[in-house]
C-alpha positions in Angstrom: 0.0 0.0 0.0 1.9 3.3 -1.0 1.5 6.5 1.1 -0.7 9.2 0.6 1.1 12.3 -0.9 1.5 15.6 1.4 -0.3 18.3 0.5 1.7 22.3 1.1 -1.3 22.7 3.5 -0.2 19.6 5.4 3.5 20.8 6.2 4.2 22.2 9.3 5.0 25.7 9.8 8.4 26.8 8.6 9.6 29.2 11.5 11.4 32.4 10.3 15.1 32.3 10.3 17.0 35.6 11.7 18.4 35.4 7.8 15.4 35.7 6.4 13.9 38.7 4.8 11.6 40.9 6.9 7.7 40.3 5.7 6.8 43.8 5.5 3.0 43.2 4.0 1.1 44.2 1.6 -0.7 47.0 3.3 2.0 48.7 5.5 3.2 52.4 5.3 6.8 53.4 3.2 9.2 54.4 4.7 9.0 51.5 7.4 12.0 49.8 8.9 12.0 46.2 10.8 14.4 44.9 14.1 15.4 41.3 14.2 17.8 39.3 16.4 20.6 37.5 14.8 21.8 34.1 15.5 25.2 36.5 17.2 22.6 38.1 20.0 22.8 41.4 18.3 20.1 43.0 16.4 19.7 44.3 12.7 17.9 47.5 11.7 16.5 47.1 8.1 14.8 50.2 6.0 12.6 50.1 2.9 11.4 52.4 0.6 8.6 50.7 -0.8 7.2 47.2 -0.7 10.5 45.9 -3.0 12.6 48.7 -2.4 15.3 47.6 0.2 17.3 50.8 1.5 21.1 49.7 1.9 22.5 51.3 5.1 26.4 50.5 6.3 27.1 47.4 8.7 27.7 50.0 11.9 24.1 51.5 10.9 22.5 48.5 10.6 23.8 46.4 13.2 23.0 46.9 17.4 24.1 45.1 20.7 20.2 45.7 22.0 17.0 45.8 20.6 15.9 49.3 21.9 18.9 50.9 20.6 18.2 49.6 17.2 14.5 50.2 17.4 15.0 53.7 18.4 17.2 54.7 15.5 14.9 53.2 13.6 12.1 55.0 14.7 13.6 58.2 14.5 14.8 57.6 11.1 11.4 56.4 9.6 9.4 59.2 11.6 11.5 62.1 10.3 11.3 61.0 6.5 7.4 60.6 7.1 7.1 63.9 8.5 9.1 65.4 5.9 6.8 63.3 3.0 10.2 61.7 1.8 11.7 58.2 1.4 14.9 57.1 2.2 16.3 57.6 -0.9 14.9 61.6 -0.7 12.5 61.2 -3.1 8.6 62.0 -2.2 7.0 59.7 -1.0 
């Protein structure tokens, strides 16, 4: 008797791995930016400027011992080039 074939629907979950890409949805706001922990304990501050518009930033700007620090900068970042009606990239948003 042969087994029945998995469907996708009958995989379990993948978790996300710190490597992975940020899922920044369909309906969220650009600017946005996204915090993760890496597999090193730090944590990494990514920026986009639309839904696939990745914003490159150096390693020392992207890269924070604590997840407040790199939350904050991140927050301050974003909410400036809001207010201001610009992306990253200084174009209008």
């Amino acid at each position: 008797m042969s087994k029945p074939i998995a469907h996708v629907t009958d995989l379990p979950e993948r978790k996300a791995s710190p490597s992975d890409p940020f899922d920044v949805g369909a309906e969220g706001s650009y600017p946005r930016a996204g915090v993760r922990r890496q597999p090193d304990g730090r944590w990494r501050l990514t920026f986009w400027d639309g839904p696939d518009v990745f914003h490159v930033i150096d390693e020392d700007q992207r890269t924070y011992p604590d997840r407040y620090s790199a939350f904050s900068i991140g927050w301050l970042r974003i909410k400036a080039h809001r207010d201001a009606g610009t992306r990253l990239n200084g174009m209008a948003a």
